[in-house]
Phi, psi and omega in degrees: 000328184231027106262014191264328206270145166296173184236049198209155193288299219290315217305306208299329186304309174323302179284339136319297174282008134287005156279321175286319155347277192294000177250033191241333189247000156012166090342292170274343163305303180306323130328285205306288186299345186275348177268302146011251230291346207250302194295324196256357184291339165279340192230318171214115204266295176347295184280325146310311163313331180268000209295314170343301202276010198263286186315292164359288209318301225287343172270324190289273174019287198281331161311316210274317163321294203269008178275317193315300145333257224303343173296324178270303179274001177216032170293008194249000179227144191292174192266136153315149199283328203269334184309308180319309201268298216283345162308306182296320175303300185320266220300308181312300181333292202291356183260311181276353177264323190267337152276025170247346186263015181240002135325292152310307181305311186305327185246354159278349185281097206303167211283323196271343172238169172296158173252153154263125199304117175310113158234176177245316197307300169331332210251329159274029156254000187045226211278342194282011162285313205268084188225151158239056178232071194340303149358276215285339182258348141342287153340279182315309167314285197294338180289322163312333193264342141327020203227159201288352173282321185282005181235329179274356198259301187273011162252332188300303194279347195269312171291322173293321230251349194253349162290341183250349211212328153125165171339300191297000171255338200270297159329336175283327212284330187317303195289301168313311147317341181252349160279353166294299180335305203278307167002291210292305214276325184310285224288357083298038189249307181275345191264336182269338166299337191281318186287321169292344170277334178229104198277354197273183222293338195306282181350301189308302182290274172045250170319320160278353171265357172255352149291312191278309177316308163298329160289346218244316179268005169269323181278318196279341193291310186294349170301293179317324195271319200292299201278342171309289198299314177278001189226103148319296185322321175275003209249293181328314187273295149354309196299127171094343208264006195274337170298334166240008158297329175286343162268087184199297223274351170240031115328266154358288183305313196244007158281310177277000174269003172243323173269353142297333196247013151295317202250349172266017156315149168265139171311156168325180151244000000 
């Protein structure tokens, strides 16, 4: 990866912040708010819309800490080679396991309700997802930013950024990722409060379309990352392409959230 990022301030922010897009669709973030947004939607309609961007802070925070670590302490060293592969590695498993359950979910998903997104990280806070407290889902975003992809991820681009820039860039760059981040995650977090205020047949579809969209760009990114470690040829062919694979992918993000919230329209009368 980071000999993949560019090596110019504008080139890497840019590309930091489509990384931060694209780790917004996570899967399991998106589950996670989706539950949020499900749970507060009925009562506190607000703090449902916002919930996304709630979730962010509390995930950028801990991105930004650790680009901010590692700039102050190891700028003088390069990222391991195993740091790299096994972050990728990480990350491909969990992309491709949560976009075939989120697959299943679309089509196990009886015809009169919404699907709901699959995640795993969720599912092991039990009940402390289900808060109407901005803190907490604060909270809950940085507990999520624990995990060794999300910590290899942000030290990898923090080592490019404090070599071109000094640390306060490498901190910066923290901050830019949580404005991709928040991007992807505000706009669901308001796009599942809306489907909770309108439960009809628009909704239903919807709802299915931005399930198969987030899985189908989750299986394909980690499909792209699969054939980078394993085929030097595709590593070849890849090499340079991540500024428009990352505009691909927030193309994508925001094409299938204009043609969900196309179809959760109320028809004319």
């Amino acid at each position: 990866m980071t000999s993949s990022l560019p090596h110019d301030l504008a080139g890497l922010a840019l590309m930091v912040f489509l990384l931060g897009l694209r780790h917004g669709m996570d899967p399991d973030h998106l589950a996670t708010i989706d539950g949020l947004a499900r749970y507060n939607g009925q009562n506190r309609p607000r703090l449902a819309r916002w919930s996304g961007c709630f979730f962010s802070l509390g995930h950028g925070a801990i991105v930004t800490l650790v680009a901010g670590f590692v700039a102050a302490t190891l700028h003088d060293s390069a990222a391991p080679v195993w740091l790299e592969r096994l972050g990728a590695w990480i990350s491909i498993v969990f992309l491709l396991a949560l976009g075939i359950a989120n697959i299943v979910a679309v089509f196990r998903t009886p015809a009169d309700r919404v699907v709901r997104l699959t995640g795993f990280k969720g599912r092991w806070l039990g009940r402390i997802a289900e808060t109407s407290h901005p803190a907490v889902i604060t909270m809950i975003g940085a507990a999520f930013a624990l995990s060794f992809d999300t910590v290899s991820q942000a030290a990898l681009f923090s080592l490019t950024g404090v070599h071109l820039g000094g640390w306060p860039f490498s901190v910066a760059l923290g901050l830019v990722f949580t404005l991709g981040m928040m991007t992807t995650d505000g706009l669901n977090g308001a796009w599942v409060a809306r489907m909770v205020e309108r439960a009809d047949r628009r909704a239903r579809v919807a709802s299915r379309v931005m399930g198969l969209a987030i899985a189908f760009l989750g299986i394909g990114i980690a499909s792209l990352g699969m054939a980078r470690l394993l085929s030097a040829q595709a590593a070849a062919v890849l090499a340079g392409a991540e500024l428009p694979m990352g505009f691909g992918v927030a193309i994508i993000v925001v094409a299938s959230f204009a043609v969900a919230m196309r179809l959760a329209r109320p028809r004319p009368a």
